[in-house]
C-alpha positions, 0 to 999 in steps of 0.5 A: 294479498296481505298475509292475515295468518301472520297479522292474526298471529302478530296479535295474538299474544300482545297484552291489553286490549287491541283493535285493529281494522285493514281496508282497501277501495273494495272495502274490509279486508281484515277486523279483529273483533274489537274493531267496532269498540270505543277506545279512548281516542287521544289525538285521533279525536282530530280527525274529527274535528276537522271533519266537522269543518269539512262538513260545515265550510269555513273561510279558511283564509280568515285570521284568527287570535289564539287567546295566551290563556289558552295556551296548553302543551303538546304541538308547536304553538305552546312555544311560539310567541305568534298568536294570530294566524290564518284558519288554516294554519291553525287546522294544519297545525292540529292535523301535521303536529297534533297541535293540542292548542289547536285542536282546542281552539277549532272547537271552541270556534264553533263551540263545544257543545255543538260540535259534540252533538253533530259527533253523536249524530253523525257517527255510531261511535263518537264521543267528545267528552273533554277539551284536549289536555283537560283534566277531567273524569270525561274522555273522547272516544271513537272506534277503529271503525269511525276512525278509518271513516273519518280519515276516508272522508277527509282523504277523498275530499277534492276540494281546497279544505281536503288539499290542506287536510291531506298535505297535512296528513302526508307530512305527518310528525308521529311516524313510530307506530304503522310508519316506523319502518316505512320510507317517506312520501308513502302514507297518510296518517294520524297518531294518538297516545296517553299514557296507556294508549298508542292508536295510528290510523293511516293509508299505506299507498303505491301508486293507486293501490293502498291499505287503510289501516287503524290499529287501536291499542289500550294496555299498562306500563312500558313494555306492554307499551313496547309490545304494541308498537311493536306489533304496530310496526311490523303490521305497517311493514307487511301492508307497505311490503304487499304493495310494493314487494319489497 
């Protein structure tokens, strides 16, 4: 069993604002108690969006034309010349590299306005107030609490969606937050950050035991950003290190 003494005392001292939530198949293990508080989501918005494509079935095989003036940074179709690509690339994209580009793209193909609506009413705290990389005084915003549902949905999804859901989610990019010290082919996860934000949402596995953990972070400047990853790190190694006992 996870050692909650020492997560307790590893948050503790960190500066800002921190939430962190440590479930397994039986349910919640740990909350701290800004667990259920909107955070801005930065790229754990996405988890979201492709639970809207999870609820509302898309052909996944149809191609699609990414408009050039469309095109924003962060992820890897900003520098890449193709711009017709098959559905499903373009959700892998948003999920494996975080793909601002396509996230934007997902949302504009169902439309932003509908897709808000069904966030608003399908979970206590969700938000989507911007597109990814507009600038604008509107933001996204989600809870430790929703994040770990939406990561849960997408991960116990049978079915092809979910296939290209999880495969995305296991060849994750970001790894320097929960995953930092964690060998390869153990996890599923997602990452966010902004300038003030560091956020991982991730199932730490062996065999069929896991941890889901969200550790949400809002703080100021580098070494208060270096505290929270910090913090980040040695919570993830202490989940893998229970599972494994190493």
């Amino acid at each position: 069993m996870l050692d909650f003494k020492k997560i307790a005392d590893i948050l503790a001292p960190l500066p800002g604002k921190t939430a962190l939530l440590i479930k397994d198949k039986t349910g919640v293990l740990y909350a701290s108690p800004l667990a259920g508080e909107e955070f801005k989501s930065a790229s754990l918005i996405k988890l979201a969006v492709a639970c809207y494509y999870q609820a509302h079935p898309q052909d996944l095989s149809q191609m699609v034309h990414v408009p050039e003036d469309k095109i924003v940074e962060g992820g890897m179709l900003c520098h890449l010349a193709q711009r017709d690509w098959m559905l499903r690339d373009i959700l892998d994209l948003m999920l494996s590299d975080s793909d601002n580009t396509a996230t934007n793209f997902l949302i504009d193909f169902i439309g932003f306005a509908k897709m808000a609506a069904w966030f608003e009413a399908e979970f206590a705290h969700l938000h989507l107030g911007r597109y990814l990389m507009e600038v604008t005084d509107r933001e996204n915003y989600l809870s430790a609490e929703t994040a770990l549902e939406l990561l849960e949905r997408l991960l116990a999804d049978p079915s092809p969606f979910g296939q290209v859901c999880q495969k995305a989610l296991f060849y994750q990019e970001s790894v320097n937050k929960l995953l930092q010290d964690l060998p390869e082919g153990c996890s599923y996860s997602k990452t966010g950050e902004l300038e003030d934000t560091e956020h991982d949402a991730a199932r730490i596995f062996s065999g069929d035991s896991y941890y889901d953990i969200c550790f949400m972070s809002h703080y100021t400047g580098l070494e208060e950003r270096e505290q929270i990853l910090l913090a980040q790190n040695a919570v993830g190694k202490l989940a893998y290190q229970d599972l494994t006992g190493k």
